[in-house]
C-alpha positions in Angstrom: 0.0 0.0 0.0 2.9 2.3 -0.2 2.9 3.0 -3.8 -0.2 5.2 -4.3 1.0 7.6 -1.8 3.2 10.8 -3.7 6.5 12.1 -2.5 5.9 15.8 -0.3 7.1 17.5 -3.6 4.7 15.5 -6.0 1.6 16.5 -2.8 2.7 20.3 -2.8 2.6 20.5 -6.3 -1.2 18.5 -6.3 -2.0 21.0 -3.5 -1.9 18.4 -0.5 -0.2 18.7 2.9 3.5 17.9 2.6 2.2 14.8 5.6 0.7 12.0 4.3 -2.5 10.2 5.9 -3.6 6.9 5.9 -7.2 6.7 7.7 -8.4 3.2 9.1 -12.0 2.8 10.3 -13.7 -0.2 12.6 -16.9 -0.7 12.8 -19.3 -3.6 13.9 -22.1 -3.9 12.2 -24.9 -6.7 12.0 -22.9 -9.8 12.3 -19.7 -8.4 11.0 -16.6 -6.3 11.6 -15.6 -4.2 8.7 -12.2 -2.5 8.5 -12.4 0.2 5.7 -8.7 1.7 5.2 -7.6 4.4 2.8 -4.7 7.2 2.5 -4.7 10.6 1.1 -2.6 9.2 -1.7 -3.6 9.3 -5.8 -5.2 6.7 -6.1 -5.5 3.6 -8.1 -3.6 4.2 -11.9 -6.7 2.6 -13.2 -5.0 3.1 -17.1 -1.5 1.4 -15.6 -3.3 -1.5 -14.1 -5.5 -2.1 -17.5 -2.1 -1.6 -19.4 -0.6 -4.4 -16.9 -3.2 -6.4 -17.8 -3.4 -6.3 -21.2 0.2 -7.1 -21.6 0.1 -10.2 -19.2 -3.1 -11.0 -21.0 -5.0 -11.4 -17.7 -7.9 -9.7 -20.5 -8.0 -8.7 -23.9 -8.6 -5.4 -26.2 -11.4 -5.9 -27.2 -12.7 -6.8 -24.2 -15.6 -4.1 -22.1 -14.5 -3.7 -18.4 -16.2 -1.2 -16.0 -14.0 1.0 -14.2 -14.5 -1.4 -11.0 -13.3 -4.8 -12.6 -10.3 -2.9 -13.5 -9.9 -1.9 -9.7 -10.0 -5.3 -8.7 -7.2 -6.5 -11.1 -5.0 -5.8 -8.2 -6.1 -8.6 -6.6 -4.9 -11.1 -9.2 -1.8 -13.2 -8.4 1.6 -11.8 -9.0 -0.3 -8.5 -9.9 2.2 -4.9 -9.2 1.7 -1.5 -10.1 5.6 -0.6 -8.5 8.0 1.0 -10.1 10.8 -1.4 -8.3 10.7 -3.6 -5.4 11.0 -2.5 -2.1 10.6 -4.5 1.4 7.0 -3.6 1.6 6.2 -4.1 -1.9 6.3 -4.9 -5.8 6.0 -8.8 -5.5 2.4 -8.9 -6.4 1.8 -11.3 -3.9 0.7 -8.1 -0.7 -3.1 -8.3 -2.3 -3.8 -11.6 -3.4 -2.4 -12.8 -0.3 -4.8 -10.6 1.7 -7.7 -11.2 -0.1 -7.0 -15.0 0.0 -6.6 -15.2 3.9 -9.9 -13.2 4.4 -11.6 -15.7 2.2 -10.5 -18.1 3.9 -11.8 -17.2 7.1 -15.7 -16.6 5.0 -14.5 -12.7 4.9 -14.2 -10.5 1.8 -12.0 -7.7 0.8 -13.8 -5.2 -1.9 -12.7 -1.8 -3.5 -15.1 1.2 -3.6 -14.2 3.8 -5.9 -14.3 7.5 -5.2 -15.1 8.5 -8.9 -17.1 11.6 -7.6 -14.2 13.0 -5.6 -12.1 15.7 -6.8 -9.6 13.9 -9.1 -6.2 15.7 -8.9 -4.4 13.7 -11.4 -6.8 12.4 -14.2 -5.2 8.7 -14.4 -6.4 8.3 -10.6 -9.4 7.1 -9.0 -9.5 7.5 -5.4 -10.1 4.5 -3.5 -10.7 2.8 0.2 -10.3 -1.3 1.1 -13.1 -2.6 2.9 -12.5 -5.9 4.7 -15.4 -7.4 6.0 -15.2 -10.4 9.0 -18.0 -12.3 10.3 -17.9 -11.1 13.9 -17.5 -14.5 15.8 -14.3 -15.2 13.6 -13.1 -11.8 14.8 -13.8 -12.4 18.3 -12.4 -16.3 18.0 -9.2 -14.6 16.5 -8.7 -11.8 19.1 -9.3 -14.1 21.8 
C-alpha cells in the first residue's frame, strides 16, 4: 500500500499537505466487523493497471471492463503497479495474499471507488479497502 502515496514534492505540487494520511475505520455492524482503510494518496492508476493487464493478457482489447473490474485486477496473483521492489512491496503477492486469507476465514475484501471526488491527477481514482469479517471469527481470532 505504499505505492499510491506521492513524495511531499509530487503532494505540494497537487496542492496536498506535505504529511501524508492513511485513515483506518472499525466498525461492527450486523454480524460483522468491517475495517475500511484508505490514504490521502492518488489513487489507483486505473490506465497502468489495464495496461498491466493487457500485456500479461490477464484480458483482452477488445474486451468491455467497468472502471471497478479494473480496480479489482489488483487482486490477481503476481499483480504490481511498482516501479521497483522494495521490502513492503512490488512482489504482487501483498493483495492476493490478503484477499485469500480473508476468504478463507468466510470474509471479503472489496474496493469502492471515489469516482465523484475531486480527481487531482486524471489517471487516478480515489479509493478505500473494505474488509469485512463475520464477527464470531473476529472475536475467536482476538481471543
Amino acid at each position: 500500500m505504499d505505492h499510491g502515496i506521492e513524495s511531499a514534492a509530487e503532494r505540494l505540487a497537487a496542492g496536498k499537505s506535505r504529511e501524508r494520511h492513511i485513515f483506518v475505520k472499525l466498525e461492527v455492524k450486523d454480524d460483522s466487523l468491517y475495517v475500511t482503510y484508505r490514504d490521502d494518496g492518488r489513487g489507483l492508476n486505473l490506465r497502468a493497471i489495464q495496461q498491466i493487464a493487457l500485456d500479461r493478457g490477464i484480458i483482452k482489447v477488445q474486451q468491455k471492463i467497468s472502471v471497478e473490474e479494473i480496480a479489482y485486477l489488483i487482486f490477481e496473483p503476481g499483480f504490481s503497479t511498482a516501479q521497483s521492489v522494495t521490502d513492503i512491496s512490488g512482489r504482487g503477492v501483498g493483495m492476493n495474499a490478503m484477499k485469500d486469507f480473508i476468504e478463507a476465514k468466510q470474509g471479503s475484501a472489496s474496493i469502492r471507488l471515489h469516482t465523484s471526488d475531486k480527481v487531482v491527477h486524471p489517471e487516478f481514482v480515489p479509493f478505500e479497502f473494505v474488509i469485512r469479517l463475520y464477527h464470531t471469527v473476529s472475536i475467536q481470532k482476538a481471543a
